[in-house]
Structures are given as structure tokens and as C-alpha cells.
C-alpha positions in Angstrom: 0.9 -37.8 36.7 2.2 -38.6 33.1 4.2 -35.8 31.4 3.2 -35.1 28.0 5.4 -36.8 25.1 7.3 -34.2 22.8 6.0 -34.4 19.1 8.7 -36.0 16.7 8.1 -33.1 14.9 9.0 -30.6 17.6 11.3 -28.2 16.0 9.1 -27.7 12.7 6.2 -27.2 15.2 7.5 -24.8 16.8 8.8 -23.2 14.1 5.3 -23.1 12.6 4.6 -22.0 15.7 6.2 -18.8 16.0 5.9 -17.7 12.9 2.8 -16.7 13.7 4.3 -14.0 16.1 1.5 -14.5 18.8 3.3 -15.6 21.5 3.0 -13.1 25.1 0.7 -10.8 22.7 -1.5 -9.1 24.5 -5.3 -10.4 24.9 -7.6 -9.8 21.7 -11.3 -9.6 21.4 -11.8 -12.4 18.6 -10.3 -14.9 20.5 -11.5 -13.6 23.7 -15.4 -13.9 22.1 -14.7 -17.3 20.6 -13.6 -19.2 24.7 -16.6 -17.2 26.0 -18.9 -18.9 23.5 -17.5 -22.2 23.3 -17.6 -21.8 27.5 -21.4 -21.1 27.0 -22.1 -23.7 24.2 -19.8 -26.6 26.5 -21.6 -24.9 29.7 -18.0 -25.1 31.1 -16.7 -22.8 33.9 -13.5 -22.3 32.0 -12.6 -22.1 28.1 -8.9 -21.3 27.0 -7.1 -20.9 23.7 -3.7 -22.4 24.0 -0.5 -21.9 22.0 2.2 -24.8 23.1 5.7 -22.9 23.7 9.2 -25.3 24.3 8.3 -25.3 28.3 5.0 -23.4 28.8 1.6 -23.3 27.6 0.7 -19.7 26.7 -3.1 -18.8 27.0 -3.8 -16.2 23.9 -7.0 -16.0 25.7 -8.6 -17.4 28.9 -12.2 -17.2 29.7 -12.9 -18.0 33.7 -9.1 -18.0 34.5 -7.0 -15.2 35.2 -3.7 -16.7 34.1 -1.0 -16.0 30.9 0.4 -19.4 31.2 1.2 -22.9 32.9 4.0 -25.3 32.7 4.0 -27.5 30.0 5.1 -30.6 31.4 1.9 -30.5 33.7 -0.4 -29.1 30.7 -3.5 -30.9 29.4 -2.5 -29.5 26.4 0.2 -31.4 25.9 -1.7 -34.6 25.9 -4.2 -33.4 23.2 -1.7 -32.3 20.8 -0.1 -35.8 20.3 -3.5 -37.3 20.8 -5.1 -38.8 17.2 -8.5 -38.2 18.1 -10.2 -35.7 16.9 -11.1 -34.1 20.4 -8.9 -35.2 23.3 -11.4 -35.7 26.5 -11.1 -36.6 29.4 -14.7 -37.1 31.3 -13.2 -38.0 34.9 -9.1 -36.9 35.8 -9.4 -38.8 38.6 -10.0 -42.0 37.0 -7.3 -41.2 34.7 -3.5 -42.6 35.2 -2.2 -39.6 33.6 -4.0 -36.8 35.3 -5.4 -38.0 38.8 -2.4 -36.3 40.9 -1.8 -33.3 38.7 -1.3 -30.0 40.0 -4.2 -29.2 38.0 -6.5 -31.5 39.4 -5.2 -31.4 42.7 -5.2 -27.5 43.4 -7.9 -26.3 41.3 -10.4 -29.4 41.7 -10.2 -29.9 37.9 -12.5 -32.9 36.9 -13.4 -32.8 33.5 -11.3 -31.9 30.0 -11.9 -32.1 26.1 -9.8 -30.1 23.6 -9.4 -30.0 20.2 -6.0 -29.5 18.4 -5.4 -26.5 16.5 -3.7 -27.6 13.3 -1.7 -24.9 11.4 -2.4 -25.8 6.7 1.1 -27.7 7.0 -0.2 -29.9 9.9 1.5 -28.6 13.3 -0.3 -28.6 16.2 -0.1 -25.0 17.4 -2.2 -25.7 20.7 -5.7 -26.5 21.2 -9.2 -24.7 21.9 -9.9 -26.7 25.3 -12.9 -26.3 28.3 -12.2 -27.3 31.8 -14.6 -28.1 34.5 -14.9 -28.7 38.2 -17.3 -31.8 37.8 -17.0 -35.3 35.6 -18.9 -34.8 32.5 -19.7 -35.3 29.1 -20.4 -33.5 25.8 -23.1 -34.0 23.7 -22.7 -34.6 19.7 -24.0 -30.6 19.2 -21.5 -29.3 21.7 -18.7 -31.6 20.2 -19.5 -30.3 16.8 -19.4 -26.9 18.0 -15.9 -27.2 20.0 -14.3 -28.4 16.2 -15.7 -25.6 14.3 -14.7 -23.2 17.1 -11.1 -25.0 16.6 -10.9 -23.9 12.8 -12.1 -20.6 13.2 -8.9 -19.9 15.8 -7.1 -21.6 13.1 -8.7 -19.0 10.6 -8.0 -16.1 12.8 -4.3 -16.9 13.3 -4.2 -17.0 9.8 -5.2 -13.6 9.1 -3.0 -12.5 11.6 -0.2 -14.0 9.7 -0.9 -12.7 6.7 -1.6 -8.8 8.2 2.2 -9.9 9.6 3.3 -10.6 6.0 1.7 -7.8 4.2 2.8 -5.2 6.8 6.3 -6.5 6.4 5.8 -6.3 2.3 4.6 -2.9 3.0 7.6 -2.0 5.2 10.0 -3.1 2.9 8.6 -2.0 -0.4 8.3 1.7 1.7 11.9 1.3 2.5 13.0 0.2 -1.5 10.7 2.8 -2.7 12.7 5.8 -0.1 15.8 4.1 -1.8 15.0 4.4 -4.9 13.8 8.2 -4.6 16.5 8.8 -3.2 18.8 7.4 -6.0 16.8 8.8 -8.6 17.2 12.4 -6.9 21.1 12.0 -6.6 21.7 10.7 -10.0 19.3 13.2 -11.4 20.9 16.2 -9.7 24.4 14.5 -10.3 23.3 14.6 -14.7 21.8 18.1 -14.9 25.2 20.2 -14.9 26.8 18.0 -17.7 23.9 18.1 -19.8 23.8 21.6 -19.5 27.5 21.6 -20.1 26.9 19.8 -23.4 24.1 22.0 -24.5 26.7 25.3 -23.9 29.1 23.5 -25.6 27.3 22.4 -28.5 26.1 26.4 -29.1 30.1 27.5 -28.7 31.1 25.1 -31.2 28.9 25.7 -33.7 29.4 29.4 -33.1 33.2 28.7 -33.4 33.8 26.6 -36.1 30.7 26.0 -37.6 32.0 27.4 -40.8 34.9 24.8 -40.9 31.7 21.7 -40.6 29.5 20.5 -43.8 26.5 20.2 -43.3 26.5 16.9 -41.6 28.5 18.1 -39.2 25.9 21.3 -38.2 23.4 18.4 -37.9 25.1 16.4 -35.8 25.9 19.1 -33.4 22.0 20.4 -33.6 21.5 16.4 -33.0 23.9 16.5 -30.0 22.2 19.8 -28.6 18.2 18.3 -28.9 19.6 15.0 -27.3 20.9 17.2 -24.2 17.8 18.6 -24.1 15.4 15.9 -24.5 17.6 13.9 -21.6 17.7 17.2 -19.4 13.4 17.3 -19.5 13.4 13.6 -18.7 15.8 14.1 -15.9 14.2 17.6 -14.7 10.6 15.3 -15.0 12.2 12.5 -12.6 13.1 15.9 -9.8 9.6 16.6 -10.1 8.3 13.6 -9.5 9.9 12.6 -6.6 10.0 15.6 -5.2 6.0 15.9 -5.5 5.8 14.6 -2.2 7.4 17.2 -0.6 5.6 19.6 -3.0 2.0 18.0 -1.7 2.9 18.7 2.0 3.4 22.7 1.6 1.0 24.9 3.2 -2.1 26.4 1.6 -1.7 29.8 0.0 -4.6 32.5 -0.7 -4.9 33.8 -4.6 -7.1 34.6 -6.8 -7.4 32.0 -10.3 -7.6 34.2 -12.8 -3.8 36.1 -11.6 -2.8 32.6 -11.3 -3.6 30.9 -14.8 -2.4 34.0 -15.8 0.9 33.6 -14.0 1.1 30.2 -15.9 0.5 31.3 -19.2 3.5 33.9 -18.9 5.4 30.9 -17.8 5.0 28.9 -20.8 6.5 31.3 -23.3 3.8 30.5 -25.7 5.3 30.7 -29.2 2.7 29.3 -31.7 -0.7 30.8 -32.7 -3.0 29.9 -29.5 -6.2 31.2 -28.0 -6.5 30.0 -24.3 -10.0 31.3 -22.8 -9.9 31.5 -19.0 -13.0 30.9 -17.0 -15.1 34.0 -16.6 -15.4 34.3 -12.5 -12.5 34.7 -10.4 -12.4 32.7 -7.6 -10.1 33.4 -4.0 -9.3 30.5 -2.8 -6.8 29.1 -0.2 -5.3 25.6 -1.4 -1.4 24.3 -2.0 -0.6 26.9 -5.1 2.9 25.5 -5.5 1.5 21.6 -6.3 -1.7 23.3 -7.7 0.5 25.7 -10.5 3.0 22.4 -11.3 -0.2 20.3 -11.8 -1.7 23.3 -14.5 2.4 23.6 -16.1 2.0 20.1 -16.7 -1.5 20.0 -18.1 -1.9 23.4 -20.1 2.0 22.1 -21.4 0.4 19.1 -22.6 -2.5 20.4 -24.5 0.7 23.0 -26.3 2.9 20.4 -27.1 0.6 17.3 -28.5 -1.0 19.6 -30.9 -1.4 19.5 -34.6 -3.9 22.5 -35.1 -2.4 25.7 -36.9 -4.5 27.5 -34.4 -4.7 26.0 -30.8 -7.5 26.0 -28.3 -7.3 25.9 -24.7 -10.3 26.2 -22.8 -10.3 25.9 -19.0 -12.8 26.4 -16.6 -12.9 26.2 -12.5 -15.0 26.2 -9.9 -15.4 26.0 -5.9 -17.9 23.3 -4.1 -17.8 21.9 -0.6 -14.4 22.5 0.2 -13.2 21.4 -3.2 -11.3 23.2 -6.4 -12.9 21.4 -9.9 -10.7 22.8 -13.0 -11.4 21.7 -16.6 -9.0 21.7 -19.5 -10.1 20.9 -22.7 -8.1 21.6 -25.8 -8.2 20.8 -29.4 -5.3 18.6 -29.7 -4.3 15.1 -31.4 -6.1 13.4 -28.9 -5.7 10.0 -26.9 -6.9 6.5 -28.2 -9.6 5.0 -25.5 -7.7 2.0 -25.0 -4.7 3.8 -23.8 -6.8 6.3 -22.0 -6.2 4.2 -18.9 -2.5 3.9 -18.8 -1.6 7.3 -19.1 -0.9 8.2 -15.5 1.4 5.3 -15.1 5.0 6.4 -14.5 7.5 6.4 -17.4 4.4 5.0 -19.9 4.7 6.9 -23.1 1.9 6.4 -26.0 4.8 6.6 -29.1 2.8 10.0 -30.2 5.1 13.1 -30.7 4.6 16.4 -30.3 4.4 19.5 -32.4 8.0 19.2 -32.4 8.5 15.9 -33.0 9.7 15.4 -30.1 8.5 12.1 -27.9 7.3 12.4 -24.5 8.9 10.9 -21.3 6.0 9.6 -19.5 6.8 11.2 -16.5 4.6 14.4 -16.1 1.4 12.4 -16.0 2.3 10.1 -13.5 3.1 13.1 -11.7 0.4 15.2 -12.4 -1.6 11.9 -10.6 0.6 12.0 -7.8 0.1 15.2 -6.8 -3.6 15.4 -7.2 -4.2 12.2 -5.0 -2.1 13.8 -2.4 -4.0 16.7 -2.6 -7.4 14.7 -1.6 -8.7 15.3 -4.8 -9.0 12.7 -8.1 -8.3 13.1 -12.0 -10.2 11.9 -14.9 -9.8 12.3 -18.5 -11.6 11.6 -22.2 -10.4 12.0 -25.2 -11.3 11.4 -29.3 -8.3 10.9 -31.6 -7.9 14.3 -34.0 -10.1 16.0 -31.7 -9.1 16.7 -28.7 -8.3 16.0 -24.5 -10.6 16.9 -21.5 -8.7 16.6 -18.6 -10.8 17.1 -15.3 -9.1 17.2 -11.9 -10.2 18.5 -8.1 -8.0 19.6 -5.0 -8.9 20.7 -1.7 -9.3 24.2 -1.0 -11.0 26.5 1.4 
């Protein structure tokens, strides 16, 4: 018996090798259908997909053998993956120098061999996709076609494999960045709200104090100070909600009727201006998340009040209940949305530079979270919009 030679390339190989992760994995059924049809195709006894370790050949799957793995240094294998030829055969081992007293050959009667080299993109040999038989033999052009395309389609599958490793790991650690960064965001944000609202206090009491010692300058830049506070204390109240959405989503359903809920929200909004909002007609009882569904209408009907140039404004909202759903329907008669931005607007922190009835620019914040919360509530959001006419948002939640 020869031994196999070691590649010069061994340590890259089996670097190559194991980054794959497949080595002791557990059988599969891909690779277990691809050695029973190149058995059939070869009309071999045995077929075997081999992955060359430092000292053992593992078999990822074995068709006709029940065995995980065999030494290296007495491994077929081993020949084939330092061999040049496309297919590595050998028609009769005991006519061959290298194999005619193998262990192989000897205990298990092993007569004939062909295998073909699995070759990772950066050209290491992995380990082959080989047939074994108990007689001398050949292979026909067909069947020798047929072991090579069988070869790349291993290849192919231990690619996709890799790549599921990759992504999952991407996934994993964009999950983990993502828990970070809600987590910063949540610390800081909770950290800024009791200074902002220390500088909005503080703004009143000076002004209050010794506002009649200021010009007028001076009362704007304190009014300035104050709407800053304010403006920051939104954003940062927006960023809570948002991150906190998830924990929102996850709250049991609730029973209620709509109508004492949208009425509920109305009160809520402290509606100061000269608005008509027109509830739908039929009350519905439904069970569903209230809590994510009541932050998902603050957001909405809050929306429609603020980017609004009308002297009167216009709310109308209607809802309804279908096969296990909740569909509500705001449409107002605000400044409306340009189409091309239409598709951006549930993107987190994107703002469209319009300002509201205050003048006041938005954070780009609620949206995103508005979109959160309804995708976590099974349901999906859509919206349309003509500039200087007005916003239709539609949206639907599960219920029962």
C-alpha cells in the first residue's frame, strides 16, 4: 500500500475546508439523494461524499456503507485529491501498486474505484464524490459525465450551506447591534428627558422673573430656548416610542368598542384649532392590542392636525371588521405628500422638509413607527396622497 501525498497546499485546504462548517454534521437529504443516484447511474454497490479532515476522511453522506469515517492515510480519497485527472479511477486495486494490500481491498473485497475531486471557487480540494465496487470495472462516457456534474452540484450545495452560515451569522450580529443600539437609544433618551424638561421650567420662571428687565430680543431668545426644549423633547419622547414598540406589539388583546375608543383619542389630542373629525357610523367590539392600536391612531389622527394648512380641518375615518382583520381609513384635507416621496415616508428618522401648522419640522420618527407597529400586528399600511389636497392613510391589524 502507498499512503496518499499531503497537498502542498494543505493548510489553506483545510482551511477552505472548514470554513464550510460541515465536518461530523449530521447526515442530510441532498447529499444523501445525490450518492444514491450517482450509485444508480455508476450501478455501483457503494457511493460516498467525502470531506478530507488532517487524519480522517469524513463521509457527509454514505450510500451502501454504514460508516462516518476512515483513516486517511489508507483513504482512496486521498489519492484522487492530488490526482490531475479529472476523475481518479481505478478499474482493478489489485493490479494497482498503491492499493492491492489496502485495508480496503483486503477486508471489504474492494475492486474497483473512480472519484471525482470536489473543488471549493478558490481551487481546494475539499474531498471527492467517489463509487466503490466489489468487481473490476469500467465507466462508460454517460456515467463519467454524470459522476462530474454530480461533483459540482456537491460543490453547489456546500456552497449554499456557506452562505446560509454567513447570512445567519450577519443576521446574528446585526440582531445583537440592533439590541445595542435600542438599548443606547433608550438610556440616553430617558437620561435627556428630565433636563429638557428642566430647561423648559426654567425658561417659563425666567421670563416670569425678569422678563421685564429683557428687550425684546431677549423674550425671543428665551421663547427660542423654550420651543428648542420642546422640539428635542418630541424627538426624544418619538425615539421611546419607537423602540419601545416592540414591547408595545407583544401586549395582550383587549375588548372595546371603536367608537369609545377614537373618542378616547380625540380627548387625548387637545384639539385647539377649528376641526370637524367624522367617526365611522357603526360601532364595532372588537378584541385586538388597544395599547399599539390607540399609539398607531395618536400618531396618525396627530399627523393629519399638525401638517395642515386649511382654516377648517377635516378628518374623516372609517373602520371595519373582515376575516379576522381591523381595516381603518384616515383621510384628511391636509397639505398633502408629493408621490415621489410617498415611498419613503415610513423610513426611520426620514423627514420630507414640510412643516406643520406651527412651523414646526417633523422628526421622522412617528411614521417609522407607526410601520413598525402595524407589521407586528400582522397587518400592512398603505398610503396616497395629492399635494394641497390631502392624505389617505389605510392600515389593518388583527383582531377577533
Amino acid at each position: 500500500m502507498i499512503t496518499p501525498a499531503i497537498p502542498a497546499n494543505e493548510q489553506e485546504r483545510l482551511s477552505a475546508l472548514r470554513s464550510y462548517q460541515m465536518l461530523d454534521t449530521l447526515p442530510e437529504k441532498d447529499f444523501d439523494n445525490i450518492t444514491a443516484l450517482t450509485a444508480s447511474i455508476c450501478d455501483t454497490p457503494i457511493s460516498l461524499i467525502t470531506l478530507m479532515d488532517t487524519n480522517r476522511n469524513f463521509l457527509k453522506s454514505h450510500h451502501g456503507v454504514d460508516l462516518q469515517e476512515s483513516p486517511r492515510d489508507s483513504s482512496f480519497c486521498g489519492h484522487a485529491i492530488v490526482d490531475n485527472s479529472e476523475i481518479f479511477i481505478v478499474e482493478d486495486t489489485l493490479k494497482d501498486e498503491r492499493f492491492k494490500d489496502n485495508p480496503i481491498v483486503k477486508e471489504q473485497h474492494i475492486r474497483f474505484y473512480a472519484g471525482v475531486t470536489l473543488f471549493s471557487p478558490d481551487g481546494y480540494a475539499l474531498g471527492t464524490l467517489c463509487v466503490f465496487d466489489t468487481k473490476p470495472r469500467k465507466l462508460d462516457q454517460k456515467q463519467t459525465n454524470a459522476l462530474k456534474a454530480l461533483g459540482s452540484q456537491v460543490v453547489n450545495l456546500l456552497e449554499e450551506r456557506k452562505r446560509n452560515i454567513a447570512l445567519q451569522e450577519l443576521q446574528k450580529e446585526l440582531q445583537e447591534n440592533n439590541e445595542r443600539l435600542k438599548n443606547f437609544a433608550g438610556i440616553i433618551s430617558h437620561d435627556m428627558k428630565m433636563p429638557l424638561a428642566n430647561m423648559i421650567v426654567t425658561s417659563d420662571i425666567l421670563k416670569k422673573k425678569y422678563g421685564k428687565n429683557l428687550d425684546e430680543q431677549g423674550l425671543e431668545y428665551l421663547d427660542y430656548l423654550k420651543q428648542s426644549s420642546f422640539t428635542l423633547s418630541e424627538y426624544v419622547t418619538g425615539l421611546l416610542e419607537h423602540y419601545e414598540s416592540e414591547k408595545t406589539s407583544q401586549q395582550s388583546y383587549e375588548e372595546f368598542d371603536t367608537h369609545h375608543l377614537f373618542e378616547e383619542i380625540v380627548e387625548l389630542l387637545n384639539i385647539s384649532v377649528d376641526c370637524e373629525i367624522n367617526l365611522p357610523e357603526n360601532n364595532l367590539e372588537v378584541s385586538c392590542n388597544k395599547t399599539a392600536l390607540e399609539q398607531i391612531l395618536i400618531n396618525l389622527i396627530g399627523n393629519s392636525l399638525k401638517y395642515n394648512d386649511k382654516d377648517k380641518i377635516v378628518i374623516d375615518i372609517d373602520c371595519k371588521k373582515e376575516n379576522g382583520m381591523l381595516f381603518i381609513t384616515i383621510v384628511d384635507n391636509g397639505v398633502g405628500i408629493e408621490k415621489e416621496k410617498l415611498n419613503e415616508i415610513f423610513e426611520l428618522f426620514t423627514t420630507l422638509g414640510t412643516l406643520d401648522r406651527n412651523g414646526q419640522k417633523g422628526n421622522g420618527i412617528g411614521l417609522s413607527t407607526v410601520k413598525k407597529l402595524v407589521n407586528k400586528l400582522e397587518g400592512d399600511i398603505s398610503v396616497s396622497s395629492e399635494v394641497g389636497q390631502g392624505t389617505t392613510f389605510e392600515f389593518s391589524i388583527a383582531c377577533q
